[in-house]
C-alpha positions in Angstrom: -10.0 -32.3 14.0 -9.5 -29.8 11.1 -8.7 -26.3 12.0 -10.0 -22.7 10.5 -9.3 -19.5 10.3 -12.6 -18.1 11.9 -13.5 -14.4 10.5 -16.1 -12.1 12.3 -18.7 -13.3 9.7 -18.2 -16.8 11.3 -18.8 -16.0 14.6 -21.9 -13.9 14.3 -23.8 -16.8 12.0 -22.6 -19.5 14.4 -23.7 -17.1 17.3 -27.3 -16.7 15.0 -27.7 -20.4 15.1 -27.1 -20.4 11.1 -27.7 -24.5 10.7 -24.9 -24.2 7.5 -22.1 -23.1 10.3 -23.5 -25.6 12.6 -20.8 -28.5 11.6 -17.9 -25.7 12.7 -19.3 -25.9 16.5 -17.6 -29.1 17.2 -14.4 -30.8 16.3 -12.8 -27.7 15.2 -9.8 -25.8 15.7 -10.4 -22.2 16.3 -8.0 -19.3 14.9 -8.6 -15.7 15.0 -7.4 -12.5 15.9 -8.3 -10.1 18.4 -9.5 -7.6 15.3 -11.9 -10.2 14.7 -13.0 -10.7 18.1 -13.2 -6.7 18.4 -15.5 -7.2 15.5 -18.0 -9.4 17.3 -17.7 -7.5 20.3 -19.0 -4.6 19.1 -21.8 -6.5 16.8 -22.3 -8.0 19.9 -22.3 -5.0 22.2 -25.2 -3.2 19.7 -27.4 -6.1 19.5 -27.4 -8.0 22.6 -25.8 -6.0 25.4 -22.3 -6.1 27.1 -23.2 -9.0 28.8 -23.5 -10.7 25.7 -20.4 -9.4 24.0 -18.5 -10.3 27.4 -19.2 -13.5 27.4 -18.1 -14.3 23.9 -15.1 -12.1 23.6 -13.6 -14.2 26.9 -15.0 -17.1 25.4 -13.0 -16.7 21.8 -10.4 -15.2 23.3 -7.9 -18.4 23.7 -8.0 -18.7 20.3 -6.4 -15.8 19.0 -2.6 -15.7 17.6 -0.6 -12.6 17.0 -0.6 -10.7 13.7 2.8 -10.2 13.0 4.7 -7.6 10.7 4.9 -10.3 8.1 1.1 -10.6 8.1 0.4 -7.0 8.2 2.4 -6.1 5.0 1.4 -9.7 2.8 -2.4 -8.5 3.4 -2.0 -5.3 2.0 -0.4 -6.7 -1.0 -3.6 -9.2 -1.3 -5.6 -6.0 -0.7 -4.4 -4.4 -3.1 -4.5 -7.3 -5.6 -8.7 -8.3 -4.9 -9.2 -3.8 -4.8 -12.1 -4.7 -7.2 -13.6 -6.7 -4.1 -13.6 -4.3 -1.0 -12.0 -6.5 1.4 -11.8 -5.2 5.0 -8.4 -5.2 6.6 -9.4 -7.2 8.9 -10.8 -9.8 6.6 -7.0 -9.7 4.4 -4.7 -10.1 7.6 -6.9 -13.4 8.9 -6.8 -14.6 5.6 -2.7 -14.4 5.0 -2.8 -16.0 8.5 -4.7 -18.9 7.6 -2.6 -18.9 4.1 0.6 -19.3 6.3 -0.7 -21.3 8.5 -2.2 -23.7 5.6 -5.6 -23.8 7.2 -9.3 -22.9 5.3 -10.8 -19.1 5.8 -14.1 -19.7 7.1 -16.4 -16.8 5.7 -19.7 -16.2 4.0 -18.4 -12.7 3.0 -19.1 -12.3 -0.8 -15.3 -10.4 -1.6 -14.2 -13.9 -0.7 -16.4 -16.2 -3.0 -14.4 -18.5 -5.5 -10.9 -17.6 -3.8 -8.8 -20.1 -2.9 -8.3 -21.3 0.7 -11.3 -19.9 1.4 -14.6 -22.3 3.3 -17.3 -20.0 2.5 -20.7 -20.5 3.8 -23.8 -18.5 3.2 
C-alpha cells in the first residue's frame, strides 16, 4: 500500500469523481491535517450542505497527524523560497509533512507542478 500526503485539492477531485484521482480511492494510506480537512469542510459546507461536509470531515478525520513546531517553521522557510508561486500555508505545512515523513504530496495545485516529492494530478 503506498501512502500520501492528501492536500484539500485531493479530496475535493476525489469527492468530484475526477477518474485521474480514482487510483488514490483504494490501497492508499491517507495523511492530512485538520487545516486541510477544515478546507473541505467549508468547500464542502458551500456546495453541498453540512450534511455533506459532516460526513466527510468525520470520515477523513482518522487520518490526520499533528503539525508540529518543527513543521510550522520548515514551511515557512519553503514559503518563502517558492514566493514566486503563491503557495497557501496550508498547502507548505502538508508538504514539509510529507517531506519528513518521505511520502508523495498528492495535489493538482499548479504552485506545485515540477516540484519534487510532489504526485500532481490534474
Amino acid at each position: 500500500m503506498t501512502s500520501y500526503f492528501f492536500d484539500s485539492f485531493a479530496f475535493f477531485e476525489i469527492i468530484r469523481g475526477n477518474p485521474n484521482y480514482s487510483k488514490f480511492s483504494t490501497n492508499t494510506s491517507i495523511i492530512t491535517t485538520k487545516m486541510n480537512l477544515m478546507e473541505l469542510y467549508y468547500w464542502l459546507l458551500r456546495r453541498e450542505g453540512k450534511e455533506m461536509a459532516d460526513k466527510y470531515y468525520e470520515k477523513f478525520l482518522p487520518y490526520c497527524v499533528e503539525i508540529t513546531d518543527h513543521d510550522i517553521k520548515r514551511a515557512c522557510e519553503f514559503r518563502l523560497q517558492n514566493k514566486n508561486k503563491e503557495l497557501s500555508y496550508i498547502d507548505c505545512i502538508g508538504y514539509i509533512i510529507a517531506v519528513e515523513k518521505k511520502i508523495k504530496f498528492l495535489t493538482g495545485d499548479e504552485g506545485f507542478r515540477n516540484i519534487g516529492n510532489v504526485e500532481f494530478v490534474k
